[in-house]
C-alpha positions, 0 to 999 in steps of 0.5 A, a space after each residue: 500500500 505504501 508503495 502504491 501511495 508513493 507512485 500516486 503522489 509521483 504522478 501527481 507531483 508530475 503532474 503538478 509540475 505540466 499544470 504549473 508550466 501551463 499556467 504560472 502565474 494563477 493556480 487554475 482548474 487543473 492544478 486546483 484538482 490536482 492539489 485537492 487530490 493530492 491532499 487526499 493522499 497525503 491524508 491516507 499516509 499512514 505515518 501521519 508526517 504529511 498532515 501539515 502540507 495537506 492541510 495546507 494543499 486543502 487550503 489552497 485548492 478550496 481558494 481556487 476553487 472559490 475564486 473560479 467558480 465565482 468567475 464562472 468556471 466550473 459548477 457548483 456541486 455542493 450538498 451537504 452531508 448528515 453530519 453538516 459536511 461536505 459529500 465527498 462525491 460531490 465535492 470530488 464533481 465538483 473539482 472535476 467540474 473545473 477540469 476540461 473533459 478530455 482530461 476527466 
Protein backbone atom coordinates (compact mmCIF):
# COMPACT_ATOMS: atom_id res chain seq x y z
CA UNK A 1 0.00 0.00 0.00
CA UNK A 2 2.79 2.33 0.91
CA UNK A 3 4.33 1.87 -2.35
CA UNK A 4 1.14 2.49 -4.05
CA UNK A 5 0.96 5.56 -2.19
CA UNK A 6 4.39 6.99 -3.32
CA UNK A 7 3.68 6.32 -7.04
CA UNK A 8 0.28 8.08 -6.97
CA UNK A 9 1.69 11.08 -5.17
CA UNK A 10 4.86 10.74 -8.00
CA UNK A 11 2.27 11.09 -10.54
CA UNK A 12 0.69 13.75 -9.23
CA UNK A 13 3.76 15.91 -8.49
CA UNK A 14 4.43 15.31 -12.19
CA UNK A 15 1.72 16.48 -12.66
CA UNK A 16 1.54 19.47 -10.77
CA UNK A 17 4.90 20.45 -12.27
CA UNK A 18 2.93 20.38 -16.51
CA UNK A 19 -0.15 22.09 -14.78
CA UNK A 20 2.48 24.86 -13.37
CA UNK A 21 4.08 25.22 -16.68
CA UNK A 22 0.86 25.57 -18.27
CA UNK A 23 -0.32 28.48 -16.09
CA UNK A 24 2.26 30.09 -13.98
CA UNK A 25 1.15 32.79 -12.91
CA UNK A 26 -2.50 31.76 -11.19
CA UNK A 27 -3.50 28.18 -9.81
CA UNK A 28 -6.15 27.20 -12.42
CA UNK A 29 -8.88 24.19 -12.79
CA UNK A 30 -6.37 21.97 -13.44
CA UNK A 31 -3.92 22.45 -10.75
CA UNK A 32 -6.62 23.14 -8.42
CA UNK A 33 -7.69 19.29 -8.87
CA UNK A 34 -4.60 18.28 -8.72
CA UNK A 35 -3.90 19.88 -5.10
CA UNK A 36 -7.11 18.60 -3.82
CA UNK A 37 -6.29 15.08 -4.81
CA UNK A 38 -3.14 15.41 -3.71
CA UNK A 39 -4.31 16.50 -0.40
CA UNK A 40 -6.06 13.10 -0.10
CA UNK A 41 -3.40 11.18 -0.50
CA UNK A 42 -1.10 12.96 1.71
CA UNK A 43 -4.20 12.45 4.34
CA UNK A 44 -4.35 8.39 3.71
CA UNK A 45 -0.35 8.19 4.58
CA UNK A 46 -0.03 6.41 7.45
CA UNK A 47 2.84 7.87 9.17
CA UNK A 48 0.55 10.88 9.75
CA UNK A 49 4.07 13.33 8.72
CA UNK A 50 2.19 14.90 5.89
CA UNK A 51 -0.71 16.27 7.91
CA UNK A 52 0.54 20.00 7.53
CA UNK A 53 1.46 20.06 3.90
CA UNK A 54 -2.12 18.62 3.22
CA UNK A 55 -3.92 20.71 5.28
CA UNK A 56 -2.04 23.03 3.53
CA UNK A 57 -2.98 21.73 -0.32
CA UNK A 58 -6.51 21.65 1.01
CA UNK A 59 -6.43 25.29 1.81
CA UNK A 60 -5.12 26.22 -1.45
CA UNK A 61 -7.34 24.08 -3.61
CA UNK A 62 -10.85 25.17 -1.72
CA UNK A 63 -9.18 29.06 -2.70
CA UNK A 64 -9.09 28.10 -6.36
CA UNK A 65 -11.96 26.59 -6.11
CA UNK A 66 -13.96 29.65 -4.73
CA UNK A 67 -12.06 32.12 -7.00
CA UNK A 68 -13.02 30.34 -10.26
CA UNK A 69 -16.44 29.32 -9.69
CA UNK A 70 -17.09 32.59 -8.62
CA UNK A 71 -15.63 33.51 -12.21
CA UNK A 72 -17.98 31.16 -13.59
CA UNK A 73 -15.77 28.47 -14.41
CA UNK A 74 -16.74 25.42 -13.43
CA UNK A 75 -20.06 24.45 -11.30
CA UNK A 76 -21.09 24.31 -8.47
CA UNK A 77 -21.91 20.88 -6.87
CA UNK A 78 -22.35 21.31 -3.29
CA UNK A 79 -24.62 19.48 -0.66
CA UNK A 80 -24.06 18.77 2.46
CA UNK A 81 -23.89 15.95 4.30
CA UNK A 82 -25.89 14.26 7.60
CA UNK A 83 -23.16 15.23 9.75
CA UNK A 84 -23.25 19.17 8.14
CA UNK A 85 -20.12 18.34 5.94
CA UNK A 86 -19.45 18.18 2.62
CA UNK A 87 -20.40 14.81 0.30
CA UNK A 88 -17.14 13.71 -0.57
CA UNK A 89 -18.88 12.98 -4.21
CA UNK A 90 -19.73 15.69 -4.64
CA UNK A 91 -17.17 17.80 -3.52
CA UNK A 92 -14.77 15.31 -5.85
CA UNK A 93 -17.60 16.53 -9.04
CA UNK A 94 -17.14 19.49 -8.21
CA UNK A 95 -13.02 19.94 -8.81
CA UNK A 96 -13.93 17.57 -11.65
CA UNK A 97 -16.22 20.28 -12.98
CA UNK A 98 -13.13 22.78 -13.31
CA UNK A 99 -11.08 20.36 -15.46
CA UNK A 100 -11.69 20.32 -19.42
CA UNK A 101 -13.37 16.98 -20.41
CA UNK A 102 -10.65 15.35 -22.34
CA UNK A 103 -8.59 15.11 -19.22
CA UNK A 104 -11.51 13.69 -16.82
Amino acid sequence: MLIAILLHRAYLDKAMTIAQLRSPDRDDGTMARIMWKKSQVLESETFGESIIEANDLRIRAELALRTLTAKGEGAIVFSLGDDGNPDPDEMEDSYDCLVPGCFR
